[in-house]
C-alpha positions, 0 to 999 in steps of 0.5 A: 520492477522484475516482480512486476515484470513478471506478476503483471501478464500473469494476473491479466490472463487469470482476470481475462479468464474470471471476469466473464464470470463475475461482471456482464459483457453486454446490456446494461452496464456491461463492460461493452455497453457505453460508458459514461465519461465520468466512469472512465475517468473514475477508471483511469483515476484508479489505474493512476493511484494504482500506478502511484502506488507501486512506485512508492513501493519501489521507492520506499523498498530501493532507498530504505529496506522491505522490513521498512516498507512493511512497518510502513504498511502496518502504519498505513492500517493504523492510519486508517483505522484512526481516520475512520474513527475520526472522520466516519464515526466508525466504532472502535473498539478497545481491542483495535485501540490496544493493538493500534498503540502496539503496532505505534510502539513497535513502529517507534522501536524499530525505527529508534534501533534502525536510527541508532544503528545508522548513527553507529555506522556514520560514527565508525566511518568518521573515525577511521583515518 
């Protein structure tokens, strides 16, 4: 929470500054102009899973650790991946497949050491008198 303390009014100054740029202020589909209820709603729809999303983050980080978080992401990319193939057609090539199955056996290895480590630590704590 203390990143995000401290991350967040940083990047809304650095968006209020680049915006301008990028979008138009006014006219037609302006951030000025009026707006149709189902894009704010598609607005706030995407600040909820944003918010969601930072709070699994913490949850993940607070109840297991940040290398856990990080094969979690790695496992994320792999999912998408997997699910663009499969539901979108998109090509994948032999490349992404053979690094897909690395990442899946890394994640597995690690989380069979983490496990196995866990054990041995529950294990020293029942033995002792």
């Amino acid at each position: 929470m203390q990143l995000l303390y401290y991350q967040a009014p940083m990047s809304s100054g650095m968006l209020l500054v680049a915006v301008p740029f990028f979008e138009p202020l006014f006219g037609e589909g302006g951030l000025f102009s009026p707006w149709s209820v189902s894009a704010l709603l598609m607005v706030l729809l995407s600040g909820v899973i944003a918010f969601m999303v930072n709070l699994s983050i913490y949850w993940i980080i607070g109840n297991t650790s940040p290398v856990t978080y990080n094969m979690f992401g790695h496992f994320k990319f792999c999912i998408t991946l997997f699910g663009g193939y499969v539901l979108f057609k998109d090509p994948l090539s032999f490349n992404q497949g053979l690094g897909m199955l690395c990442t899946l056996f890394g994640i597995l290895a690690y989380t069979h050491f983490k496990l196995s480590e866990q054990e041995g630590i529950k294990s020293k704590l029942v033995q002792r008198p």
